[in-house]
N, C-alpha and C positions, 0 to 999 in steps of 0.2 A: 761656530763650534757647537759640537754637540751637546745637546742638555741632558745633565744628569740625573737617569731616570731616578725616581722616589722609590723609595722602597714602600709597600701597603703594609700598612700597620697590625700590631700582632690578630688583630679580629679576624681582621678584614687575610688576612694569609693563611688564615688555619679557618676560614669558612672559603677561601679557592681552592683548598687540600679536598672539600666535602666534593667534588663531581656530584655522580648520580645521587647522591644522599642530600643533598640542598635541599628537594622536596620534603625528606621526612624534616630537616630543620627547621624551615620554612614552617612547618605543625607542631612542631615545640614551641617556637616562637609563639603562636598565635595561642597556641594551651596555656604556655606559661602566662600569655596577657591574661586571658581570660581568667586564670587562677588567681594573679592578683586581683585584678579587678573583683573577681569575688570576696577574696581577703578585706578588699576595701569598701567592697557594699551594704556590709552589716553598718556601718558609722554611716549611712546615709536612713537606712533604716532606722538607727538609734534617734539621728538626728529627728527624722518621723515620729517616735515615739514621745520625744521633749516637746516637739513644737507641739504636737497632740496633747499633752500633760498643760502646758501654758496657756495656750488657747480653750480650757476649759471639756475636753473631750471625754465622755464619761463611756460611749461605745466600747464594748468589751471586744467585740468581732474585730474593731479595728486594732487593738494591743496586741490579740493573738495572730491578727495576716503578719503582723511589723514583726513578732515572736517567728512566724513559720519562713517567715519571708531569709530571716538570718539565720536558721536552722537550712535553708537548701541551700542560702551564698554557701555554710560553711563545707556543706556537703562537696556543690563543685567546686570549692577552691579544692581540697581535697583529691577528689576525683580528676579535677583536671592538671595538680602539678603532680600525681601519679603519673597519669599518660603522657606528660609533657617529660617528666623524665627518662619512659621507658624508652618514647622515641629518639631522646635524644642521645639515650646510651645508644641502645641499638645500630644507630648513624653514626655514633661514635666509634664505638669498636670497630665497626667496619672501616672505616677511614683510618685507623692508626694500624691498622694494620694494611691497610695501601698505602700508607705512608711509611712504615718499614720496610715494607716488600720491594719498595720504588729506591730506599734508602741503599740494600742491599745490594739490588740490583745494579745501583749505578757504582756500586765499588768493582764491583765485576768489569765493567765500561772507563774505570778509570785506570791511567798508568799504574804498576806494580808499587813505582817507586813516592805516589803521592801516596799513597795504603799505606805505606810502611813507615815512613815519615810523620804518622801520628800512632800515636802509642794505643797500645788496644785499648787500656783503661777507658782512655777519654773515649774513643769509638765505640766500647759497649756502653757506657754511661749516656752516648749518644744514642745509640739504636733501641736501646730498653729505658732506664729511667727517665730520662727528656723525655722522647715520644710517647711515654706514657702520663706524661705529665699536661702532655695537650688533653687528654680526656676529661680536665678539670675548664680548662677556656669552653670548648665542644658540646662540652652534657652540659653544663651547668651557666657559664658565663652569660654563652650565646644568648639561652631562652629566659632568663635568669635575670641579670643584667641590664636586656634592653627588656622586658616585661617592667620590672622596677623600675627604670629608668621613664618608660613612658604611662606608667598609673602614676606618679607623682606628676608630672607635664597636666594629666586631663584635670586634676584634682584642682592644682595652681589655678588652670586656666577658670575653674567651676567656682570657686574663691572671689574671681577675679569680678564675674558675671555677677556674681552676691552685691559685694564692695569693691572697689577698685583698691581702694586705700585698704583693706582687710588684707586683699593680693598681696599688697606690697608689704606689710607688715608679716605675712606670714613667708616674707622670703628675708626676710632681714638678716635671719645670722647665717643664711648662705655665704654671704661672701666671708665674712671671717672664719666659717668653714673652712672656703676653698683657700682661705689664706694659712691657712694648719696644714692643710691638705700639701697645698705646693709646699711650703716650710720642708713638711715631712721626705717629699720626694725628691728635694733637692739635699738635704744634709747628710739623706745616709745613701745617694748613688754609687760614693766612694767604697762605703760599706759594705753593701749588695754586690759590688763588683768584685769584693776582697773575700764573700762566701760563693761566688762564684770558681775564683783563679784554688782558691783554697780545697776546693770540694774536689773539682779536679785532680789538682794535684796529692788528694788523698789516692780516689783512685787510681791512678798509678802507681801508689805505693803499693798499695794491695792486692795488686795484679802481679804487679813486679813480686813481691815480698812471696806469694803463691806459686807461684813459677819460678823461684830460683827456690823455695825451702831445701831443697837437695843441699845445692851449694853451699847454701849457709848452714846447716848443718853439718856437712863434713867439713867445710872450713873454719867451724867455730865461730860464725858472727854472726850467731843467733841475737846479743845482746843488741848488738849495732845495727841491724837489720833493725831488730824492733823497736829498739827507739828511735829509730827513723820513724819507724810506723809510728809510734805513740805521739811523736812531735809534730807529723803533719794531722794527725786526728785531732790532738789541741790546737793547732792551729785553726784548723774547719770550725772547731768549734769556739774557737774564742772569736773568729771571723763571722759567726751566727751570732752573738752574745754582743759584738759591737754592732750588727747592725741592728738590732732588737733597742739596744741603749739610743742608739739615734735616733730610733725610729718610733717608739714608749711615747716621751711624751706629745710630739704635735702629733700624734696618729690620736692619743685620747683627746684629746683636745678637740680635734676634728671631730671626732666619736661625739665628742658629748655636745659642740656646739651646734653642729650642721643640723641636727634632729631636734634642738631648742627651740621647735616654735612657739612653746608657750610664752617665753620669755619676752617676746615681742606681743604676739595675737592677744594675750589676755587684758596687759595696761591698757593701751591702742584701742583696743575693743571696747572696753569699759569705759572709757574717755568717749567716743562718740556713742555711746547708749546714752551715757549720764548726757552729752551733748542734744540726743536727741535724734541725732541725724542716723542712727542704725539701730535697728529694730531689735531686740531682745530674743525673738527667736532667730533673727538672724545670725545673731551673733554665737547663740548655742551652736547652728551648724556651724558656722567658720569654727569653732572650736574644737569639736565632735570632728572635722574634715582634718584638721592641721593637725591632729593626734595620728588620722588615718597616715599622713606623712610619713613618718618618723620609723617605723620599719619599715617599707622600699628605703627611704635612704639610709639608713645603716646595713640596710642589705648591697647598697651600690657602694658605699665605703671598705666594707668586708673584702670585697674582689681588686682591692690596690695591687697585694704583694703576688697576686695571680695574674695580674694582668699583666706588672711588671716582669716576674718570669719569664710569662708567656713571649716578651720581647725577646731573650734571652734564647729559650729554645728555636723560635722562629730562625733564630741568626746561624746556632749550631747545625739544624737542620737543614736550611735551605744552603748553609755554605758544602755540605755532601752533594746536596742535588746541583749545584751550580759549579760544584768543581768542574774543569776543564777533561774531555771526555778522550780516549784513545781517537784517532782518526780515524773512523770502519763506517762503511758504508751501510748502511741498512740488509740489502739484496746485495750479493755479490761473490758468483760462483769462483771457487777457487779452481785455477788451472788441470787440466789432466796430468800434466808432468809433472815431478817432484827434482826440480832442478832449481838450487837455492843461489843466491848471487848477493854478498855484500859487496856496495860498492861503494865504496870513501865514507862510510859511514864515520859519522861523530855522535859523542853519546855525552852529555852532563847532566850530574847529578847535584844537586844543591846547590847550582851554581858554579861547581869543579865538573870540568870536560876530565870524561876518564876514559874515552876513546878517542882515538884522536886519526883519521879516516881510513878505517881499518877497510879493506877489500878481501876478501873471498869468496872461492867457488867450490860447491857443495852441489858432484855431478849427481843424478839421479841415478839411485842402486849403492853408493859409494860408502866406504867408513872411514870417515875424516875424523881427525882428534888432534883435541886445542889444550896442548901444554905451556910451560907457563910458569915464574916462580908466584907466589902466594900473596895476593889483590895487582896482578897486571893485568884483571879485566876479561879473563878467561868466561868466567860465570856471565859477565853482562851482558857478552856476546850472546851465548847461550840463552837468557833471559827474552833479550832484542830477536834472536830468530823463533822464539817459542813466541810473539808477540805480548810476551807481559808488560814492554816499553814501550813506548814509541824511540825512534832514533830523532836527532834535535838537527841533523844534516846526512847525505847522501839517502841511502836507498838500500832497503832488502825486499830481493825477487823472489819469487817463485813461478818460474815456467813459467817466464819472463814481464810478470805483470807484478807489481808494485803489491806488499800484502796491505800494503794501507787502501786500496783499490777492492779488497776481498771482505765478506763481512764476519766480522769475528765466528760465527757461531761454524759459517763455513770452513775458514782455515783451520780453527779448534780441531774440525775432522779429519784436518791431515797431519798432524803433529799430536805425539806423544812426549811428554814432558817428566822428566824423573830429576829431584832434584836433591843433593845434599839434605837436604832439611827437609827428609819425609814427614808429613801431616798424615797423621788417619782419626779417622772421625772415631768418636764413642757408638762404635757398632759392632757388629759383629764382624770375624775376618772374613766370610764368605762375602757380606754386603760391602767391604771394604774394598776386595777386588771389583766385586762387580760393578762400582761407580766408571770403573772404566768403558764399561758397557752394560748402560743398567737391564735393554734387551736379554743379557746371556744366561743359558740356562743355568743349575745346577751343574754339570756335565762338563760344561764348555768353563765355568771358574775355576774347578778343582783339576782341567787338563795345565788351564793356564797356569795355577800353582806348581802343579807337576813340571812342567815345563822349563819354571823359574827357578826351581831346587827347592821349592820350601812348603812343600806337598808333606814332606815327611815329620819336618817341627811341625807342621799344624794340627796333624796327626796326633802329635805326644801331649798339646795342651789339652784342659780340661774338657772342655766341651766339643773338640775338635774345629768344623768349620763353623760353627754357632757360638767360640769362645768370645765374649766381649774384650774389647782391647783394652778399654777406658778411653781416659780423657788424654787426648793426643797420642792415642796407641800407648800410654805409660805401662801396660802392665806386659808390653812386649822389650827385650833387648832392642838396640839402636841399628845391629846387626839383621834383626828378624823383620825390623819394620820397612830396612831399603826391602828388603825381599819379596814382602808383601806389596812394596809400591811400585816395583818391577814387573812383577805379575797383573798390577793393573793395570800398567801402558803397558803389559803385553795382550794383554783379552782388549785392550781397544782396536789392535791392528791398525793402527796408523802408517800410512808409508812413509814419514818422517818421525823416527827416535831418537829423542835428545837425554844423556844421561851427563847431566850435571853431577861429577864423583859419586856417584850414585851405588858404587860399593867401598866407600869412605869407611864405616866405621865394622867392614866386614872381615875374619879373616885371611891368610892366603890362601887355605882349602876351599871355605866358601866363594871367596873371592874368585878363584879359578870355574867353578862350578857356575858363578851366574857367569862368567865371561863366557863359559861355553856355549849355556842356555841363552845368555842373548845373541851371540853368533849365528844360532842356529834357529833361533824367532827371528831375526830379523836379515834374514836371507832373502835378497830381492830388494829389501828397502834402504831407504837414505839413514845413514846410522852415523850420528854425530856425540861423541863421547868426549868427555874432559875429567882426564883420569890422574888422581897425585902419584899414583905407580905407573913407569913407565914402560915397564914388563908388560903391562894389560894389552898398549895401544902398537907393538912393535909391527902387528901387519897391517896397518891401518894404512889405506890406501893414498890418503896425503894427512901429513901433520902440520900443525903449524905452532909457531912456535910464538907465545905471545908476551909481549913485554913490555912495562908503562905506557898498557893501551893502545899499543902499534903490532902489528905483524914483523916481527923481525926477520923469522926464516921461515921456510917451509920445504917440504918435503917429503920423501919416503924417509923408515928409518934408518935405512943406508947411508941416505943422500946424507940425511941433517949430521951424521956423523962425521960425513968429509969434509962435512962446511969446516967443523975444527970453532964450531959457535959455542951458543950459551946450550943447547940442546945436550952438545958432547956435554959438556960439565953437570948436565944435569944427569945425564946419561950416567958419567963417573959416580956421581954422589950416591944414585939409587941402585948402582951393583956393588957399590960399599957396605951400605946399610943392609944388604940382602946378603953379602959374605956375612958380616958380623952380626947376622941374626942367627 
């Protein structure tokens, strides 16, 4: 049986995130030694100074080298955890933002339906506060850390070379130290873990609570919204407040014993002087050294709840990058034909199959439209040919190769995707189309507008095509924004268009108007539409007609009306509702 690999510990995975920048680490590390080390070479000098004083030394020149000598330690301690810093930020920033950028990327590479299966809160909290919260392990921990970690080590060992028994004496309250230490780590895990699930679930309050304020608003539950809000912010915060309480007293405990070396070095010491058997200036260094202790290790106790963190984000992070990726090839041209082919496809979402092996064909040139009553699966279809899925059984073609065989960035170039639920960025509307081909000039946006009907509203806002939209197109109607995202899969010219209800919240005038405009953009290409009117799709060259995830009927709209199926009835219901309109 296979062994189960180890995970590398939070260091040791946010210094495999560093690539090319190891080397500048690598020079924090050694800065930061040396800056200790300077920190701690005035107490050898002092030490110089006493034994000089005891032994009788009346040389003035010599007081003043020991005097100059801890005026330049203090210099390059100084100077050098400056530059140990600057490099270490520097290799930091860099790195967390490849480490976002890699983040991002790989939501782009994952299925649709893992993306949306975590709530944005925790996914921005992910990509911004976590990841920025590695630049405290990175800058600081790394060179930080093990610097203090190893000038106490050479210090021990220099102790050790004095007196052997001095050594051991000035290690003595380590271990009940480390016994506060562990105490600490283990009583509030619970705790830490409960301002972890608690932090989270703020923000998604407050994402949620920001993005619905409309609703709640006009529906009056403004109260009730916010005290949701205010009960998961007390929560956060009483879930901080128990782990502080658990964490209080062996943390000071630890604090104050682990750095106790007098408590032992002094008795001890003074017992073998008065014995005889250790020298009196000896014993001033052991002392003057075991004081040098005592800040590195309160500086190594300080980095607990960061280091703990650190495990923490490691886990959020690495579980985006380790998510399970779309199947796509690296290389891999997509077909010349635009001839589409489902076949027995099955599709599950959460564990619920919501296709169940649906088969069609999407001849090249053609305008196919997938009707439907309201979640039989219409969209996912749609979803699954635009590749924002993967399918979990059969197969979708294109000109007759498997797109899982094509690599993403290639098929992206043959399909145009318009969806219900138009997105537009906080940009401008000219830059909003032109994502669709960030190439196109001036010229070639505003035909494409023109084209799509909404050349003339873009005209009447403020700044015309330079008007910012806001944040998710808000400051446009729901009507204006299909309009605009029409426009931009039509300036991509893709030979495959998919309008997922894509004039849902428009209109009958407008509605007629982009039906004309995209009739007439997408002449010559594959034009796959899933329309809630079925007025829109009457010449559509095959319809299909989709139901608990199966293909029920298909056909022209002639045909489907003879079948005498669910189509006619839908057919009834939508020239009812259009009399009584």
């Amino acid at each position: 049986m296979e062994a189960k690999k180890k995970s590398p510990s939070p260091i040791a995975w946010a210094l495999g995130q560093a690539g090319p920048h190891r080397g500048q680490f690598a020079l924090s590390v050694i800065l930061a030694v040396l800056g200790v080390a300077f920190s701690v070479a005035p107490y050898f000098a002092v030490a110089g100074i006493v034994k000089g004083l005891m032994a009788g030394e009346r040389d003035l020149p010599y007081y003043l080298t020991q005097a100059g000598l801890i005026a330049l330690f203090w210099l390059g301690r100084v100077l050098c955890h400056a530059f140990s810093t600057a490099t270490s930020h520097r290799a930091t920033f860099a790195v967390l933002g490849e480490i976002r950028k890699r983040c991002t990327e790989k939501l782009t590479r994952m299925p649709l339906g893992a993306v949306l299966q975590q709530s944005s809160g925790a996914l921005k909290n992910t990509l911004i506060e976590r990841i920025d919260s590695i630049e405290t392990t990175l800058a600081h921990i790394v060179p930080e850390f093990t610097a203090n970690l190893l000038i106490p080590i050479i210090i021990t060992v220099y102790i050790f070379t004095i007196d052997w028994r001095m050594g051991l004496a000035s290690l003595a309250t380590v271990p009940l130290g480390m016994f506060f230490y562990i105490w600490m780590m283990a009583t509030s895990a619970g705790f830490y873990q409960a301002t972890i699930d608690n932090t989270k679930a703020l923000n998604n309050t407050a994402v949620e609570y920001i993005n619905g304020i409309q609703v709640i608003k006009v529906f009056g539950k403004t109260k009730s919204s916010y005290e949701r809000f205010v009960k998961d912010a007390h929560a956060a915060a009483g879930a901080f407040i128990g782990w502080m309480r658990a964490s209080i007293l062996p943390f000071t405990f630890a604090m104050v014993v682990m750095p106790a070396t007098m408590v032992s070095v002094l008795p001890i010491g003074g017992l073998l002087v008065k014995g005889g058997t250790l020298s009196g200036q000896d014993f001033v260094t052991v002392i003057i050294l075991s004081v040098g202790l005592i800040t590195p290790l309160i500086t190594l106790m300080s980095y607990s709840d960061d280091i703990r963190t650190m495990g923490t984000i490691f886990g959020e992070v690495q579980a985006i990058l380790d998510a399970p990726e779309q199947e796509r090839p690296a290389t891999g041209d997509a077909p010349s034909g635009s001839n589409l082919t489902l076949n027995n496809v099955h599709f599950s979402y959460a564990d619920k199959e919501i296709l169940h092996g649906v088969s069609m064909a999407v001849p090249e040139g053609s305008f196919v439209a997938l009707v439907g009553p309201s979640g039989s699966g219409k969209s996912t279809i749609a979803r699954l040919i635009a590749a924002l899925w993967d399918v979990n059984g059969g197969s979708i073609s294109l000109g007759g190769k498997d797109i899982r065989q094509i690599s993403q960035e290639a098929y992206a170039d043959r399909v145009a995707f318009v969806s219900q639920d138009n997105y537009l960025f906080n940009m401008t509307v000219r830059e909003n189309i032109r994502l669709g081909r960030p190439g196109a000039t001036d010229a070639e946006v505003e035909q494409a507008a023109k084209d799509s009907g909404c050349h003339d509203f873009i005209m009447g806002l403020e700044h015309g095509y330079d008007t910012l939209v806001g944040s998710s197109g808000g400051h446009l109607s729901g009507g204006e924004r299909q309009r605009i995202s029409i426009a931009r899969a039509m300036l991509k010219a893709a030979p495959i268009v998919i309008l997922d209800e894509a004039t849902a919240y428009t209109d009958p005038e407008n509605e007629a108007v982009i039906q004309r405009s995209v009739s007439k953009l997408t002449a010559g290409k594959t034009l796959i539409v899933i329309a809630h009117r079925l007025s829109t799709v009457t010449d559509a060259d095959r319809i299909y007609v989709v139901n608990n995830g199966a293909i029920e009927d298909s056909g022209t709209h002639a045909e489907l009306l003879s079948h005498h199926g669910l189509y006619e009835k839908m057919w009834q219901a939508h020239m009812e509702v259009k009399d009584n309109g």
